[in-house]
C-alpha positions in Angstrom: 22.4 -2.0 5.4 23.4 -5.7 6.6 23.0 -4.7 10.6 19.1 -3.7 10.2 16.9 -7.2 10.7 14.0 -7.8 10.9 11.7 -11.0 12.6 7.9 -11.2 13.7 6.6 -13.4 16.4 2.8 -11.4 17.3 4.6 -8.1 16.2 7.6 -7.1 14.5 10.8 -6.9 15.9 14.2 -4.9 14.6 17.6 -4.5 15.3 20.0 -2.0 13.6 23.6 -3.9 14.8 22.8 -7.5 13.5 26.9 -8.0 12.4 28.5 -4.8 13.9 27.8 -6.0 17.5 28.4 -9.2 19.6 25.0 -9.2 21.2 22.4 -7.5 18.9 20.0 -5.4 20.4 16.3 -5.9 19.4 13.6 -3.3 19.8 9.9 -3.7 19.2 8.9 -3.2 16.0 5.2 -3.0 15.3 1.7 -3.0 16.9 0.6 -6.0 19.1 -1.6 -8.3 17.3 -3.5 -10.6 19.7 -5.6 -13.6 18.7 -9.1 -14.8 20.1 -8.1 -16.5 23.2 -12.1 -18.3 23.0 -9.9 -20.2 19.6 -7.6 -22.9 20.0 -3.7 -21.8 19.5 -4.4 -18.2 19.7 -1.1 -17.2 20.2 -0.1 -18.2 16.8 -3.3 -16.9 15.0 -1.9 -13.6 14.3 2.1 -14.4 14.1 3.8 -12.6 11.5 5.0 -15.3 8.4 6.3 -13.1 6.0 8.3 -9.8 5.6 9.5 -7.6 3.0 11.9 -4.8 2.4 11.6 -2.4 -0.8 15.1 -2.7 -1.9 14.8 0.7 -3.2 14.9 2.3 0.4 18.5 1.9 1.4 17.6 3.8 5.0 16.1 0.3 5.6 12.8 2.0 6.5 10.4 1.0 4.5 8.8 -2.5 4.9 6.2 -4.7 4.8 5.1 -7.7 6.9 1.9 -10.5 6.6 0.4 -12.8 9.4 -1.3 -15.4 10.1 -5.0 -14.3 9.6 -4.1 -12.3 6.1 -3.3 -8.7 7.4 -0.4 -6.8 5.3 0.9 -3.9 6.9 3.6 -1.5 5.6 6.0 0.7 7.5 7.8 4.1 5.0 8.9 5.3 8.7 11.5 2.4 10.2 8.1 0.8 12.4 7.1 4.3 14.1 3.5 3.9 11.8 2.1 1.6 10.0 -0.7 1.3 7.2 -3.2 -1.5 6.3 -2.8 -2.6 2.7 -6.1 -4.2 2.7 -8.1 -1.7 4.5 -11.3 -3.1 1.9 -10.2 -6.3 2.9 -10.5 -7.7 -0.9 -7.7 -10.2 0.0 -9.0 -13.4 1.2 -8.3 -13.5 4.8 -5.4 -16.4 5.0 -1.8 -17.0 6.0 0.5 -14.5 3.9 3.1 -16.9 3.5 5.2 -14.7 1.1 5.6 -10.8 0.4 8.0 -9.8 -2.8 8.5 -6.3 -3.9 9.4 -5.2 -7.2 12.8 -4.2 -7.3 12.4 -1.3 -9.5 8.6 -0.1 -8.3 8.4 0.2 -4.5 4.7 0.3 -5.4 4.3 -3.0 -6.5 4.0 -6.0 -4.2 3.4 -9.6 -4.8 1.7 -11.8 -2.0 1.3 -15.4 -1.7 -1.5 -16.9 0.7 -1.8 -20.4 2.0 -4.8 -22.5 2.3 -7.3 -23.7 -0.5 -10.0 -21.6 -1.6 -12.2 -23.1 0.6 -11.4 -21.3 3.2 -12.6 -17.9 2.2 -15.6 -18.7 -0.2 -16.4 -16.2 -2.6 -12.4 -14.7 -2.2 -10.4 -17.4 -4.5 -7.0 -16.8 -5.5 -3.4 -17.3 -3.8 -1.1 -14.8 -5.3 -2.2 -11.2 -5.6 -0.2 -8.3 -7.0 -0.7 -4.3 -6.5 0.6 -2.0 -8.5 0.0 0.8 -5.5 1.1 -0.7 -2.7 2.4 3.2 -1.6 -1.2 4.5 -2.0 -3.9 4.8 0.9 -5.9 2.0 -0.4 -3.9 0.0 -2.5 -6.0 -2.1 -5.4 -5.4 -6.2 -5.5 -5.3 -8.2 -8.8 -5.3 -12.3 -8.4 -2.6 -13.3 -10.5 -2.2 -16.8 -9.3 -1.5 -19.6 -11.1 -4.4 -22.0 -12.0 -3.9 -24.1 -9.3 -5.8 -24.1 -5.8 -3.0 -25.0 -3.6 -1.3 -23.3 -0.6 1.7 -21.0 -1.9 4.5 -20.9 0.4 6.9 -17.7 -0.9 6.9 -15.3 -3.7 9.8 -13.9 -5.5 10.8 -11.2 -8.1 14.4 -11.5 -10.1 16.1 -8.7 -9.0 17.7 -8.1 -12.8 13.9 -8.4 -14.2 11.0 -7.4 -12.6 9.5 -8.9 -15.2 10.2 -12.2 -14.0 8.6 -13.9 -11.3 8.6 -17.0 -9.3 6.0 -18.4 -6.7 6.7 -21.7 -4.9 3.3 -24.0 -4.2 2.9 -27.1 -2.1 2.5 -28.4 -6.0 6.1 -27.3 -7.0 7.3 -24.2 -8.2 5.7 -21.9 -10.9 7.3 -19.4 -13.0 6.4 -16.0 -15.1 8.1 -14.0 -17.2 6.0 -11.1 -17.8 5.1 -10.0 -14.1 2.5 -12.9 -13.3 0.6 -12.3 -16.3 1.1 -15.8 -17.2 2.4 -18.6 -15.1 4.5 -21.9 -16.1 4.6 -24.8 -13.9 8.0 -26.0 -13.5 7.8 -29.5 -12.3 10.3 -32.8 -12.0 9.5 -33.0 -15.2 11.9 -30.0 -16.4 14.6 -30.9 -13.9 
């Protein structure tokens, strides 16, 4: 449905008559998330930097969104709930810059996170796929590229799952067999 967008600031925000009106109302879309005020910029700590329909869901409803500080939460209900994907927190806890469903398998998600491994010792990795991202506790693998370098978006080929593409402050990588393997595709292949 082309009306229903969606945007984040420190919660999501929706509107269902993006095109079909002249002044689009928006509506509250999400819990509240507030950073530490005793941190410098806490307003932006926990804003919402990436969001992601599953295409499969054409009611629109069922979404998912990342912030600032690494949570992932996903909506089935249009916003009225929403459920942790990292309840274990296994994810290392930085900016999700990009969230990419599978066209074909609403239960498999692709996130990319910002930052260098530094960040979150012990936790290395900057793209991260489930295969359950419908289940109560969904499991993370760290597909990433071998490359420590803040990814910026994540995408899936909507004709082949199969194929996927993750854009890095380093230039853009590139797999064919769902982030199994990864190819950097540089200046050097135009």
């Amino acid at each position: 449905d082309d009306d229903v967008f969606l945007t984040g600031t420190n919660r999501m925000w929706r509107t269902d008559n993006f095109f079909s009106s002249t002044a689009p109302s928006w509506v509250a879309n999400g819990p509240v998330f507030i950073g530490d005020p005793n941190v410098y910029a806490f307003r932006t700590v926990r804003s919402i930097l990436a969001i992601a329909f599953v295409s499969s869901d054409t009611s629109c409803n069922t979404y998912a969104f990342g912030n600032r500080s690494g949570q992932i939460q996903l909506t089935r209900n249009g916003g009225r709930t929403w459920t942790d994907l990292d309840p274990g927190k296994t994810l290392p806890a930085r900016p999700v810059n990009g969230l990419a469903f599978d066209p074909t398998s609403s239960d498999t998600l692709y996130v990319g996170l910002s930052s260098f491994d530094d960040a979150t010792p012990g936790k290395a990795g900057h793209v991260f796929k489930t295969a359950n991202a419908l289940a109560a506790s969904p499991s993370w693998v760290n597909v990433s590229p071998p490359i420590d370098v803040p990814f910026n978006v994540i995408t899936v080929d909507p004709s082949d799952p199969r194929i996927v593409y993750a854009g890095s402050d380093s230039g853009l990588w590139y797999s064919n067999d769902g982030a199994a393997t990864w190819l950097r595709m540089g200046p050097e292949t135009g």
